[in-house]
Each structure stands twice: as C-alpha cells, then as structure tokens.
MIKE-651499 format. One record per residue (C-alpha): x negated, y negated, z; residue in one letter; chain; residue number from 1. Coordinates in Angstrom, 1 decimal. Each point is the difference from the previous one (the first is absolute). Example, Ala and Ser with C-alpha at 12.3 -4.5 7.8 and 13.67 -1.06 7.14 Angstrom:
MIKE-651499
x_y_z_residuo_cadena_num
-12.3_4.5_7.8_A_A_1
-1.4_-3.4_-0.7_S_A_2
END
This chain:
MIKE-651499
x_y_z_residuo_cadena_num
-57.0_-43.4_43.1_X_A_1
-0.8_3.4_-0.6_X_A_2
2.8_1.8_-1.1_X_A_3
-0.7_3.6_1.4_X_A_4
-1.0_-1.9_3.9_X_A_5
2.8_-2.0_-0.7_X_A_6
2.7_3.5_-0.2_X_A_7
-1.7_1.4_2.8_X_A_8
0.5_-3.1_1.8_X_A_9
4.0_0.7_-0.7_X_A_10
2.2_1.4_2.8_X_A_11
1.1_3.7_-1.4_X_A_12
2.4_0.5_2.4_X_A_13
3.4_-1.5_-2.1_X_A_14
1.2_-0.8_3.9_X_A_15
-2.7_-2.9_0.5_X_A_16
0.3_-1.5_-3.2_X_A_17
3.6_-1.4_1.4_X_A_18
-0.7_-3.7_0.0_X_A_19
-2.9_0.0_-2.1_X_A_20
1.3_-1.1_-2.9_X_A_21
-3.4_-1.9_-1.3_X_A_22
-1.7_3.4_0.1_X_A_23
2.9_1.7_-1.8_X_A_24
0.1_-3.3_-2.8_X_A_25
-4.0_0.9_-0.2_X_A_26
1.1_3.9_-0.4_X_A_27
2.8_-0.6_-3.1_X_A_28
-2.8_-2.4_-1.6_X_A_29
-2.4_2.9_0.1_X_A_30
2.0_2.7_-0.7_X_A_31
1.5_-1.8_-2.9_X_A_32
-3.1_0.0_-2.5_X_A_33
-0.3_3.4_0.8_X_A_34
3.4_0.8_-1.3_X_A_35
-0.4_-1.9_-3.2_X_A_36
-3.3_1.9_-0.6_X_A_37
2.6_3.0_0.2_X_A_38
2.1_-1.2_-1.9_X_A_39
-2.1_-0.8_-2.7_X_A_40
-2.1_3.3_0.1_X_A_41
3.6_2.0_-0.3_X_A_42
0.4_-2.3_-2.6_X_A_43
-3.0_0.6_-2.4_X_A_44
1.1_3.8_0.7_X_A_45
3.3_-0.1_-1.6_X_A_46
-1.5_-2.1_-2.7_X_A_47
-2.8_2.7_-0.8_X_A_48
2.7_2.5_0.1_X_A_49
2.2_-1.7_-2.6_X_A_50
-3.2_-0.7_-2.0_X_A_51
-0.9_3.9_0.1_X_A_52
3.2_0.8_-1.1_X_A_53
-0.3_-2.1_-2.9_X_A_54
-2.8_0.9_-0.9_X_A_55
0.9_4.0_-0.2_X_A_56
2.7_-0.8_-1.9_X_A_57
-1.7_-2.1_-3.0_X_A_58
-2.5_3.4_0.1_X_A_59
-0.2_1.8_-2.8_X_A_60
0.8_3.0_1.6_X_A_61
3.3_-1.4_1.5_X_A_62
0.8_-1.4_-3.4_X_A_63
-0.4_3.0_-1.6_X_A_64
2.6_1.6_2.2_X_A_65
2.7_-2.7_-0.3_X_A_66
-0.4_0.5_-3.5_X_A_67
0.5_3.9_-0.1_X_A_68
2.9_-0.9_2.8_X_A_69
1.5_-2.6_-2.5_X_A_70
-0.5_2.8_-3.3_X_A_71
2.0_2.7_1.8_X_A_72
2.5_-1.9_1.3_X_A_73
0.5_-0.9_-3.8_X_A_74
-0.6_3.3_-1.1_X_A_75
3.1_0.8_2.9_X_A_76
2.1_-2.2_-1.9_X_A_77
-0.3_0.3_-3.1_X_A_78
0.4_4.2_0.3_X_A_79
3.1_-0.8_1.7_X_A_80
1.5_-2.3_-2.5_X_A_81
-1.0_3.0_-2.4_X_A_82
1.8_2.5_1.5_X_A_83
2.9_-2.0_0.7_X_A_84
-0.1_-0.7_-4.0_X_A_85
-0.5_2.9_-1.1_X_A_86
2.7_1.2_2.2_X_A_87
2.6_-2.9_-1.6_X_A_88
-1.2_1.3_-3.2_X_A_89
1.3_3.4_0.7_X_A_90
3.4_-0.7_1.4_X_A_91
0.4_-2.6_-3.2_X_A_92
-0.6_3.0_-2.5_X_A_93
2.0_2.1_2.1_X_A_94
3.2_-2.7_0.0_X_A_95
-0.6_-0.1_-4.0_X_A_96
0.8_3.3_-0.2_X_A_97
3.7_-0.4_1.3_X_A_98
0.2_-3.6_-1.6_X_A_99
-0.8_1.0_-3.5_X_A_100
2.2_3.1_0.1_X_A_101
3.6_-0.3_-2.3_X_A_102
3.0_0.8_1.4_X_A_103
0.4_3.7_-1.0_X_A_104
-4.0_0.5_1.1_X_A_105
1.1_-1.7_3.2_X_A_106
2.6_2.5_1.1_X_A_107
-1.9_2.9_-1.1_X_A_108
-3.4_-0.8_2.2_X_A_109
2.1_-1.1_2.7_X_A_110
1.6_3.7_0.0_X_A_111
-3.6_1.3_-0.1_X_A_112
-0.7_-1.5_3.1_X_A_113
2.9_0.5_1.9_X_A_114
-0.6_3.9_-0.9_X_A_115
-3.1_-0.2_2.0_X_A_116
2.0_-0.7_3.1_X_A_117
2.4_2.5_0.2_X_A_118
2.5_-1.3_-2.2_X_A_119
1.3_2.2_-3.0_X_A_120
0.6_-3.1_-2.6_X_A_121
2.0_0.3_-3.5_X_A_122
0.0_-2.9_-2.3_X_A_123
3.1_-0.5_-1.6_X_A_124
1.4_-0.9_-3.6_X_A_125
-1.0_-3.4_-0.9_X_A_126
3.9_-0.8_-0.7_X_A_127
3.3_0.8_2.2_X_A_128
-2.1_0.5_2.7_X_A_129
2.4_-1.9_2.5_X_A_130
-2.8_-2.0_1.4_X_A_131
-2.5_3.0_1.3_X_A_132
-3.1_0.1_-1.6_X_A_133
-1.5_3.2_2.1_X_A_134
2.2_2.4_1.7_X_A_135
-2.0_1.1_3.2_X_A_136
0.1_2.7_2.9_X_A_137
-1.9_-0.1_2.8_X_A_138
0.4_2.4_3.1_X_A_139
3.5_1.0_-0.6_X_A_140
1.6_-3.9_-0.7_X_A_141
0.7_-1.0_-3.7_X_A_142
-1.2_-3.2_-0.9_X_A_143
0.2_-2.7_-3.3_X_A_144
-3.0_-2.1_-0.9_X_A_145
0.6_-3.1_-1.4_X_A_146
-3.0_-1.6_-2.2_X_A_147
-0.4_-3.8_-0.7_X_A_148
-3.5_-0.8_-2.4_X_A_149
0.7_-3.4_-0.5_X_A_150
-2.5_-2.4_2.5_X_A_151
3.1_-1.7_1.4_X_A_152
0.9_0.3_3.3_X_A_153
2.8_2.6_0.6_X_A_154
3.2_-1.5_1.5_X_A_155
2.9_1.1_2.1_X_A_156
2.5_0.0_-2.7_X_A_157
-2.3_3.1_-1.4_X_A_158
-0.2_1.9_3.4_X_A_159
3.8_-0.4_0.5_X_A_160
0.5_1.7_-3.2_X_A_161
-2.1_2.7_1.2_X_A_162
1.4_0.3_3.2_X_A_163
3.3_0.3_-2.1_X_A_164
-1.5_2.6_-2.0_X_A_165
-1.0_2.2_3.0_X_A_166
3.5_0.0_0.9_X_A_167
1.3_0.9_-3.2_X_A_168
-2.3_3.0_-0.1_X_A_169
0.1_1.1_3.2_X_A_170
-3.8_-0.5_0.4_X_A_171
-1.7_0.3_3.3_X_A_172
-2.3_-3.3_-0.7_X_A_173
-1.0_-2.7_-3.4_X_A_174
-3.4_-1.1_-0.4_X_A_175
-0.8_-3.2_-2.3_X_A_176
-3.9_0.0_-1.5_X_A_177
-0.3_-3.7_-1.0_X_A_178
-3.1_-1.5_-1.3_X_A_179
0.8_-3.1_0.8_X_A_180
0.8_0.3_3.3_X_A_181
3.3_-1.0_2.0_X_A_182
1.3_-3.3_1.1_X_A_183
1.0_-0.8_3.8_X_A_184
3.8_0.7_-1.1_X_A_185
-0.9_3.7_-1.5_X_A_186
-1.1_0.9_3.5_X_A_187
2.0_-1.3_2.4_X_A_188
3.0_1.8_-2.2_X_A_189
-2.2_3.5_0.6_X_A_190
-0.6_-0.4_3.7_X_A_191
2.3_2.8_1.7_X_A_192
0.6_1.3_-3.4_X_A_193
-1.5_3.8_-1.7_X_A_194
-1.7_-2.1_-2.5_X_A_195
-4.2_0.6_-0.4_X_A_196
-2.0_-3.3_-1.8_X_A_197
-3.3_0.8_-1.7_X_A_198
-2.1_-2.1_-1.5_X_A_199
-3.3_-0.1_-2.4_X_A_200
-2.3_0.1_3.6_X_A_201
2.4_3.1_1.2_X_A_202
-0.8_2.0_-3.1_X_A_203
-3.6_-0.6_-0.4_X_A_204
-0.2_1.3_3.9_X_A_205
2.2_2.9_-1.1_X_A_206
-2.6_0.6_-2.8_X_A_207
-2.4_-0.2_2.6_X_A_208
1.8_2.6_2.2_X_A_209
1.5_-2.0_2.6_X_A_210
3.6_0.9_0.0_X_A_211
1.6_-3.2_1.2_X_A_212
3.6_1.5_0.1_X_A_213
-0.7_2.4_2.6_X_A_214
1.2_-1.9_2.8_X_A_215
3.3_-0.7_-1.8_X_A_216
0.3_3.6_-0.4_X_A_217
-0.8_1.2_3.5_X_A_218
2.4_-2.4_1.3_X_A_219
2.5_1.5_-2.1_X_A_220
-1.1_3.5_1.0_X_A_221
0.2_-1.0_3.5_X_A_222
3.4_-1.4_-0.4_X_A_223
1.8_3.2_-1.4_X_A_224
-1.6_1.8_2.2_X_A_225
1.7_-1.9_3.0_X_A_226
END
C-alpha cells in the first residue's frame, strides 16, 4: 500500500480515531522508523561534533597553544618559588645578624634599635649591674631591658626576677630581648604584668621601622591619662 494514500486515508480528527485501534497500531508502526531515522541522524551529529573537536585539538595550532599555556604556567611557578626564596634568603641573613652577635654586641644593637623608637637607651656596666642590661625612657615612664643571647627559650623564673627588679627600682615597665624565644610558662607569668617580650622577628621589624611596642605604649599613655 502506498504509504502517502495510505496517511491520507487516516482520520485527522484525534475524536474519530476512538475505537480504531488497528489504524492507530498501523500509525505507531509508521511513525516508529521515522523516529529511529531521527535518532540516528542526531546521532551521527553529535559524533561529527566530538570528532571535530578532536580533531582541533590534535591541530598544530591548538598544540602550540597548550604548549605556551603549559610554559607560562611553569614560568608562573617557578618566579614564585623564586621570590618566595629569595625572600627566605633575606630574612635568614637578617636572623644571622642577631644569632651571631656576643653578648655585649647583643645589648648594644638592641639599644640602637630601641633608640629608633623613642626610647632613650643606656647600656650598663658589664658587672654589678643588678640584672638591667639597658636602662630606658620612653614618654615620661622609666623602664629596664633585660637581654638573653643564648637560643634557649626564656622562662618564667627569668621574667619573675625582672618583675622583681622593676619593683626594686621603681620602674614604670621591664622588657626581656631573648633570642631564643619564651616558653608557655614565661608568658602566662607576663600576662597582666608591665613586662614587654621581644624577640629576633621583633627587632628585625624594628630595624625595618615597624615599632612593635607602640601599642604597649599607647595603652599605657591612655591609662594615665584616665
């Protein structure tokens, strides 16, 4: 049977197809074929597309691209793992400064750098000095500096001899320089207390002109003040 007679022969009107379900078996088994040939044509499509895009990207051109994608990326890298070098490299010469530094040569740069931040520093006598190292003024308040060159960790049996030295002196506040650092213990005695740490990263900043006392200092300005 002629396929195109045989659609024209079809009721169009969906209302008088009710019953007819032999005419509407012939439809589905018409109209099936014709989606499969759909299907498949969509098919090939997506394929060619896939297959173009594989094919741009084994082009020369495209390769080229990855590969000047994939060298600056690299290039990213590695100027960044430079810098942050070079930058280590800096901060280690700086630290070697301090950690090579005697005793005496200790106190006497840490003086120099505390006269950049308003203190007025004298570094006493090597002997008698009734554990001060630098005598200090800043803003009105008399202070004691305490230094410690030795790379252990400071501990609160050395701040509470400070702290007793303050009183003894009738200082405003005691500072302890330590190169080593402080323990847990040092620290949890100075909380609450007029007693400043620096360390070997504090004095390179102060080198650097950050004065990282200032805060203690307003604080305390603020204070007497009130």
């Amino acid at each position: 049977m002629d396929l195109c007679l045989w659609w024209n022969a079809l009721p169009h009107d969906l209302g008088h197809l009710e019953g007819t379900s032999s005419q509407i078996v012939q439809l589905a088994l018409v109209l099936a074929p014709v989606s499969l040939i759909g299907s498949m044509m969509l098919f090939s499509m997506t394929e060619g597309f896939v297959n173009a895009h594989r094919r741009r990207r084994s082009e020369p051109g495209y390769l080229r691209y990855k590969e000047a994608l994939w060298l600056h990326e690299l290039y990213q890298s590695t100027a960044q793992a430079a810098a942050h070098e070079a930058e280590q490299a800096i901060l280690r010469k700086k630290r070697s400064y301090w950690e090579f530094l005697d005793g005496y040569e200790f106190e006497r740069s840490t003086a120099e750098v505390l006269q950049r931040h308003q203190f007025n520093p004298r570094v006493t006598p090597g002997s008698a000095d009734g554990g001060i190292d630098i005598e200090v003024t800043r803003g009105g308040l008399k202070g004691v500096v305490q230094c410690k060159a030795h790379v252990a960790c400071v501990g609160p049996h050395v701040v509470r001899d400070l702290y007793g030295v303050i009183h003894h002196c009738g200082a405003s506040f005691g500072s302890i320089v330590s190169r080593g650092g402080f323990t847990r213990g040092a620290v949890d005695f100075a909380r609450d207390k007029p007693i400043l740490f620096l360390n070997v990263s504090d004095l390179i900043a102060m080198q650097e002109g950050r004065d990282v006392l200032a805060a203690a200092f307003s604080a305390s300005s603020s204070a007497a003040a009130s």
